[in-house]
N, CA, C and O of each residue as an XYZ file, in Angstrom:
356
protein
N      93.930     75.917    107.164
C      94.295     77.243    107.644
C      93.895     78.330    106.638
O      93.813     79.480    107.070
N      93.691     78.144    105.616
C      93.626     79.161    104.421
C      92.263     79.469    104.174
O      92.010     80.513    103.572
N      91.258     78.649    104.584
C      90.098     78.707    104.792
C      89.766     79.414    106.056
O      88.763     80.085    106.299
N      90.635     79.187    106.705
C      90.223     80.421    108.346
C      90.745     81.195    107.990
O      89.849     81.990    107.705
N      91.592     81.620    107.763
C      92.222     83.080    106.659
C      91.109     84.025    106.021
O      90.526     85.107    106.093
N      91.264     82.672    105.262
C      89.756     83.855    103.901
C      88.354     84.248    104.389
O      87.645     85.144    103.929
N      88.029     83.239    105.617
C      86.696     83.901    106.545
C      87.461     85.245    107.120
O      86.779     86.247    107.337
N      88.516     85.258    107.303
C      89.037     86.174    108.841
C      88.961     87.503    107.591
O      88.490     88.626    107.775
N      89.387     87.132    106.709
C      89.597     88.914    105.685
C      88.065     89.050    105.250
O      87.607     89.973    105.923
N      87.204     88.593    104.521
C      86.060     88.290    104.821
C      85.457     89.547    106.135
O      84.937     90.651    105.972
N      85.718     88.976    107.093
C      85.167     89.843    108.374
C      85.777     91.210    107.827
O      85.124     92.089    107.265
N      87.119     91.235    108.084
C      88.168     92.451    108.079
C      86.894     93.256    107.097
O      85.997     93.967    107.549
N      87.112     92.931    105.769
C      86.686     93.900    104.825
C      85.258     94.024    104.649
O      84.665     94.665    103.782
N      84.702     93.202    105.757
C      82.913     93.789    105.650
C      83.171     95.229    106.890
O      82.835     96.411    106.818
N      83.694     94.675    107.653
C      83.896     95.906    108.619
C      85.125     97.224    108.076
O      84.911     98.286    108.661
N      85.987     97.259    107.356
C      87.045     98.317    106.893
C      85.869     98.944    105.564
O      85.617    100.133    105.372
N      85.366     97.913    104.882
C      84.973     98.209    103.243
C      83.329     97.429    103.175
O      82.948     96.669    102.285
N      82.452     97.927    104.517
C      80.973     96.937    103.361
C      80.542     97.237    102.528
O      79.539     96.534    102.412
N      80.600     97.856    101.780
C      80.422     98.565    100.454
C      80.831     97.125     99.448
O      80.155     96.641     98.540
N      82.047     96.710     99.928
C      82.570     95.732     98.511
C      81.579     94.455     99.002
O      80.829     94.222     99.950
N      82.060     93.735     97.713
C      81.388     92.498     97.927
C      82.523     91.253     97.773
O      82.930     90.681     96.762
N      82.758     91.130     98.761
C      84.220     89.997     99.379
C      84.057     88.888     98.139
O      84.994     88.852     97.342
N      83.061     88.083     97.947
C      82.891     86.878     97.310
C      82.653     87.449     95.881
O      82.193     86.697     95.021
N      82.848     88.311     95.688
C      82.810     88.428     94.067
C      84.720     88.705     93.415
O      85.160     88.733     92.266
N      85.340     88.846     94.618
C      87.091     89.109     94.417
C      87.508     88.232     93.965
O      87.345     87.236     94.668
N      88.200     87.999     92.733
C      89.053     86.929     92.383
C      90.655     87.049     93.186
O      91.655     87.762     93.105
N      90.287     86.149     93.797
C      91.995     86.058     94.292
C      93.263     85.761     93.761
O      94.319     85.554     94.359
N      92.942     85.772     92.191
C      94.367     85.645     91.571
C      94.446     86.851     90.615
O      95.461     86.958     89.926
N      93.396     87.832     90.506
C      93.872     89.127     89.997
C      94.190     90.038     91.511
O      94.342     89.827     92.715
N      94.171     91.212     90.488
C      95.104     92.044     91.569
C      93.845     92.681     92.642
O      92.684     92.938     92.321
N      94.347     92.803     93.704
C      93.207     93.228     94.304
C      92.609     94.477     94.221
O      91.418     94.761     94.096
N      94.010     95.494     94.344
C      93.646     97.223     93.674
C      93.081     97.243     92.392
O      92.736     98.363     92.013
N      92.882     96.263     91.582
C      92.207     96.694     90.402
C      90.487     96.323     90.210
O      89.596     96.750     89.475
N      90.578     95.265     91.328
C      89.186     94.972     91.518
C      88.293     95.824     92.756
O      87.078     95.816     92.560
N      88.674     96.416     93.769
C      88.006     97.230     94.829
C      88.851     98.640     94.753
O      89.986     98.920     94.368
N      87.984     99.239     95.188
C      88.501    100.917     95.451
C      88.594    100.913     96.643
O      87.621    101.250     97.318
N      90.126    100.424     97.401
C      90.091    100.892     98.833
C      91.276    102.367     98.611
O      91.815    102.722     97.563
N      91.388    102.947     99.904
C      92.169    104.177     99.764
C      93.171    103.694    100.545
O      92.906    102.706    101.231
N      94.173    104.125    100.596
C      95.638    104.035    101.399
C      95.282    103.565    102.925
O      95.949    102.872    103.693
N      94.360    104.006    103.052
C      93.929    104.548    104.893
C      92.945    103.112    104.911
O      93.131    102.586    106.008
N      92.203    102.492    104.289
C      91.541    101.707    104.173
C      92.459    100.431    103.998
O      92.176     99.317    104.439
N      93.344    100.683    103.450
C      94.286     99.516    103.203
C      95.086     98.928    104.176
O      95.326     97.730    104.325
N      95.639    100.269    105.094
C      96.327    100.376    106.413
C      95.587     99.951    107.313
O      96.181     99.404    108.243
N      94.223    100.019    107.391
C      93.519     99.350    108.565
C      92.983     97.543    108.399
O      92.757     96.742    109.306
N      92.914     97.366    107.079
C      92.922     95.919    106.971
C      94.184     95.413    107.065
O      94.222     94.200    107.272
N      95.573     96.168    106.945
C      96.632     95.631    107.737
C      96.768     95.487    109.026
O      97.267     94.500    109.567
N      96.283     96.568    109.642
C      96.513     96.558    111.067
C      95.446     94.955    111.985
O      95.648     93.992    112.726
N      94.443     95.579    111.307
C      93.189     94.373    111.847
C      93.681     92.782    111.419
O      93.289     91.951    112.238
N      94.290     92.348    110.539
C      94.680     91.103    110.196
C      96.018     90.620    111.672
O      96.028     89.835    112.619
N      96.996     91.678    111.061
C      98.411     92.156    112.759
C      96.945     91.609    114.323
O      97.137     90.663    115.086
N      95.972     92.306    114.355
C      95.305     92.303    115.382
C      95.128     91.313    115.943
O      95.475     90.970    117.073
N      94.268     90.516    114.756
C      93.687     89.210    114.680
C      94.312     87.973    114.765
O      93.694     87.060    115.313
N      95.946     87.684    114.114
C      96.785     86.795    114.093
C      98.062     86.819    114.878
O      98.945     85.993    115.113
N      97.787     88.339    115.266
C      99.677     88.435    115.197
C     100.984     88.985    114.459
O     102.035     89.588    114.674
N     100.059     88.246    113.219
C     100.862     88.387    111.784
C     101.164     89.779    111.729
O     100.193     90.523    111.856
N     102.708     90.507    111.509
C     103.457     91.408    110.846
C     103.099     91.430    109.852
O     102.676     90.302    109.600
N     102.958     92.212    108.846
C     103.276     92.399    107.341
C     104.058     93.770    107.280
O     103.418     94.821    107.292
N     105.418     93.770    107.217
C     106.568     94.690    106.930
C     105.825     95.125    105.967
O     104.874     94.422    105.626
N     106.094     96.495    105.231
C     105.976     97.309    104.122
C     106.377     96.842    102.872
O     105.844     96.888    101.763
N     107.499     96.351    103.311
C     108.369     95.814    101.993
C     107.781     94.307    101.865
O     108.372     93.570    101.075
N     107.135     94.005    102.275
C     106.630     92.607    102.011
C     105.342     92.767    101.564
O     105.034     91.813    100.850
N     104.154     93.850    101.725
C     103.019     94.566    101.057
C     103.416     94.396     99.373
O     102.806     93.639     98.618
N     104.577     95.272     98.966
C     104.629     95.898     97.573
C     104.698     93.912     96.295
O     104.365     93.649     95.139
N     105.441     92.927     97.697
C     105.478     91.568     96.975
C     104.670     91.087     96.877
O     104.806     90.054     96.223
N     103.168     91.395     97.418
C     102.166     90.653     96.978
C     101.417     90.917     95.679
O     101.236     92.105     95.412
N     100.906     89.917     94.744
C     100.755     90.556     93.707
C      99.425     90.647     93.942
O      98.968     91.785     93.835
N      98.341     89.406     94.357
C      96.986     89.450     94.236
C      96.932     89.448     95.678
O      97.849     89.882     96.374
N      95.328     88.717     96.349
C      94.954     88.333     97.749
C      95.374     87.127     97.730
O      95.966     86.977     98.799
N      95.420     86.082     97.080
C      95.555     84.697     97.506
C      97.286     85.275     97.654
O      97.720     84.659     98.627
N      97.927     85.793     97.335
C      99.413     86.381     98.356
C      99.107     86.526     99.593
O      99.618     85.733    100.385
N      98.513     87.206     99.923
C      98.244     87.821    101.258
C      97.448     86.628    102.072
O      97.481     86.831    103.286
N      96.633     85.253    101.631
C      96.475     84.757    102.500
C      97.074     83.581    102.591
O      96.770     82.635    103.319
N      97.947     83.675    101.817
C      99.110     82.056    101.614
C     100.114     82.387    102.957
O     100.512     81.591    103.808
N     100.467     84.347    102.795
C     101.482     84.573    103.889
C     101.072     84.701    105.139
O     101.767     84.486    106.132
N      99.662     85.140    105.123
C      99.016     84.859    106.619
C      98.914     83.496    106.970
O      99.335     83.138    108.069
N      98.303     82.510    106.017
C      98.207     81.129    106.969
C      99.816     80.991    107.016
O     100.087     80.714    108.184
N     100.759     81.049    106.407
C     102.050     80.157    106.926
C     102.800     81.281    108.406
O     103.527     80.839    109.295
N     102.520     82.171    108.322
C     103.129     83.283    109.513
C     102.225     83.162    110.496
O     102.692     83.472    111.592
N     101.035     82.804    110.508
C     100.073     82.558    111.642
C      99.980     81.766    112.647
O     100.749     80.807    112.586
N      99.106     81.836    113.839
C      99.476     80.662    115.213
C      98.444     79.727    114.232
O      97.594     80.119    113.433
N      98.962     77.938    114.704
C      98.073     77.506    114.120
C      96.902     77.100    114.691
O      96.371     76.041    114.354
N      96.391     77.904    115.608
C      94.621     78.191    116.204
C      94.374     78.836    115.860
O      94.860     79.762    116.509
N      93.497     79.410    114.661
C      92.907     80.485    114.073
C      91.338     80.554    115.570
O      91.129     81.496    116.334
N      90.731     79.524    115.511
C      90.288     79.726    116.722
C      90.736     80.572    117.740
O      89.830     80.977    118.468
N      91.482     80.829    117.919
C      91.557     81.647    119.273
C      92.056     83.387    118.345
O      92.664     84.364    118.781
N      91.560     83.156    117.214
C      91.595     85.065    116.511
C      90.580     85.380    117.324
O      89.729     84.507    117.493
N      90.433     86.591    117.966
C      89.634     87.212    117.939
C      88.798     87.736    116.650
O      89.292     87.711    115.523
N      87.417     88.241    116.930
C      86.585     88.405    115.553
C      87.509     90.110    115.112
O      88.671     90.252    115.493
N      87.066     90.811    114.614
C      87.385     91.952    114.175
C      86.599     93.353    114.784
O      86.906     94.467    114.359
């Protein structure tokens, strides 16, 4: 599942951010310190992930993630388990 995850943000952030380069992100530093997204940029790779899975991410559950491998540990376990049937982005 964590591997259909990391393709699915992958998509998200070629389409929110192609500018960055997804495979150069270390997923155990922080992610704001490695890409320049803006608030508004950030909000739409939330929304598009919500789109894609389902998956909620409350506000207050944003500020607990420290890096990305947060964000895709809580997507695969909150997710349906058919990533197949995500739609693309």
């Amino acid at each position: 599942m964590r591997q259909e995850v990391l393709r699915m943000l992958k998509d998200i952030f070629h389409t929110v951010a192609p500018e960055i380069q997804f495979d150069k992100i270390d997923l155990k530093l922080s992610l704001r310190s490695q890409v320049d997204l803006d608030s508004l940029d950030f909000y739409r790779i939330i929304v598009l992930i919500h789109q894609n899975t389902g998956v909620n991410i409350p506000d207050s559950q944003l500020r607990e993630f420290k890096n990305l491998e947060d964000l895709i540990d809580y997507v695969s376990e909150k997710s349906s388990p058919h990533p197949q049937q995500w739609p693309a982005p």
